[in-house]
N, C-alpha and C positions, 0 to 999 in steps of 0.2 A: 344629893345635890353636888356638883362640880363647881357650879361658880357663884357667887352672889355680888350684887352692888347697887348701886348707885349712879346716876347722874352728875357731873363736877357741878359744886354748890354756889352759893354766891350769884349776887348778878353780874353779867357780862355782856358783852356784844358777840351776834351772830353775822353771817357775813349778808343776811338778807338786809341789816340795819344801814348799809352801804347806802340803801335805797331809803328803807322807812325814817331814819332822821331827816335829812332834808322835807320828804314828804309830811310830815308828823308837824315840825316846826311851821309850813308853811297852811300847813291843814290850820292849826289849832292856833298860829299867830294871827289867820284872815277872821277864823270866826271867833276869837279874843276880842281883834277890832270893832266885831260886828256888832258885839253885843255891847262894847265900850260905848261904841256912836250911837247905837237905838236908846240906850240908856241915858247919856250926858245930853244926848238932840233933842230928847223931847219925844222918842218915837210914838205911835202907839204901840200900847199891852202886847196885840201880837206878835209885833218884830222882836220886844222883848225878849216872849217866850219861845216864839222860833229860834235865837241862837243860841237856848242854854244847852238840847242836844251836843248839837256841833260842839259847844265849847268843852262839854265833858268828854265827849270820844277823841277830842284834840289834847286834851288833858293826860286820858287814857295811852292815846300813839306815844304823847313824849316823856312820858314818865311811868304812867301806872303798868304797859306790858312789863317793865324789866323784873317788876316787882313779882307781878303774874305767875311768869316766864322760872322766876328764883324760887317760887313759891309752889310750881306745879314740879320742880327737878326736885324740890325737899320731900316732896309726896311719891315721887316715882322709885320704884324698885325692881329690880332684875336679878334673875334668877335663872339658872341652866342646871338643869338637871339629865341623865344620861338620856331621855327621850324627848323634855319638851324645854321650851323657851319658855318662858314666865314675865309678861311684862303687868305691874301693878303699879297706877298712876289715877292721879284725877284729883285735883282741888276738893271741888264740895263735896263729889262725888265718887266714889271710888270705883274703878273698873278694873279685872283683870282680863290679859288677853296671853292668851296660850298658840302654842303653833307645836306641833306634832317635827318634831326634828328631822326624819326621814321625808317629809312631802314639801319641805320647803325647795324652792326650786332655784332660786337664785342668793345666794349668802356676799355681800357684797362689805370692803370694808378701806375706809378712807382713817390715816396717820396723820399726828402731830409731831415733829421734833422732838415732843419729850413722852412720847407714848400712848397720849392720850388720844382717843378715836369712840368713829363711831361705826355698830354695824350693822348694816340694814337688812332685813330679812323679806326678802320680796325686791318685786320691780315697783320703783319709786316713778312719779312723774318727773321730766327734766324741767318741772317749775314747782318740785315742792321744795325745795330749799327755800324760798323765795316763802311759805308760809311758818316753815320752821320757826320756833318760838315765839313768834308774834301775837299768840294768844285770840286769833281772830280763826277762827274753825275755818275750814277748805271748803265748807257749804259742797263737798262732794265733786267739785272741779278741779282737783289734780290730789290724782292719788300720794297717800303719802304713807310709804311700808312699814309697817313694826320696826324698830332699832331698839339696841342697846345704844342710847345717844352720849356721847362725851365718857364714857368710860377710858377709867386708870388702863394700862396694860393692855390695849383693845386687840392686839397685834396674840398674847396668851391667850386669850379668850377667844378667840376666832380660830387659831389653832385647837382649841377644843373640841368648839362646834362642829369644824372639817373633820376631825379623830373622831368622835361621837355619830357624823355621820357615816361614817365610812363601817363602822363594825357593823354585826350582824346584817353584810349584805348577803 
């Protein structure tokens, strides 16, 4: 093994949230409403129970991803070893995903000021940022590459990968 870590811990804001707060607020403050007026009006049962969806996944936008979000990077693990990538993540469920060091074809990696980065292994779509940590699955519409996401020292560690790749050519 060459590297190990971690995702940065804690909840935080990604720069997709730029979008999903206003969106999340407005989501989940309409069908809050909704449910307020079906309920105090008099509605019938139905309209009741049609806003209590909406009201939970509005619930969810503006508060429960960050939790998610905090709760899937405590679960997540990275590992580099002289052949393969090592990514071990998943909530309920746990998954590992490997990637053979020599076949990856594009190694790509974005800095913070103080070190911290992320580096993506593969070609990403230029709209998965936009699903990054949102906790709402890509349902398959924009690819979104293996990374070592928000990693200490990303700038060391990718210097690895590049050394690592480069031997036994």
């Amino acid at each position: 093994m060459v590297w190990s870590g971690q995702p940065q811990q804690g909840l935080l804001l990604r720069p997709s949230d730029i979008f999903m707060i206003p969106f999340s607020i407005m989501w989940g403050g309409f069908a809050i409403f909704w449910e307020f007026s079906a309920t105090s009006g008099g509605a019938p049962s139905f309209f009741m129970l049609w806003g209590i969806p909406f009201v939970l996944v509005g619930l969810y936008m503006i508060f429960g991803r960050f939790f998610f979000d905090s709760m899937q990077r405590k679960k997540t693990y990275y590992a580099l070893t002289n052949e393969r990538v090592i990514i071990i993540s998943g909530v309920f469920n746990q998954s590992t995903k490997t990637l053979d060091l020599k076949k990856i074809p594009e190694i790509n990696i974005s800095t913070k000021g103080n070190g911290r980065g992320t580096i993506t292994f593969g070609a990403s779509s230029p709209m998965a940022w936009a699903y990054s940590g949102s906790g709402f699955s890509n349902m398959g519409r924009y690819n979104i590459a293996p990374s070592f996401e928000m990693i200490d020292d990303a700038q060391k560690v990718y210097q690895h990968v590049k050394r690592l790749q480069r031997e036994d050519l």
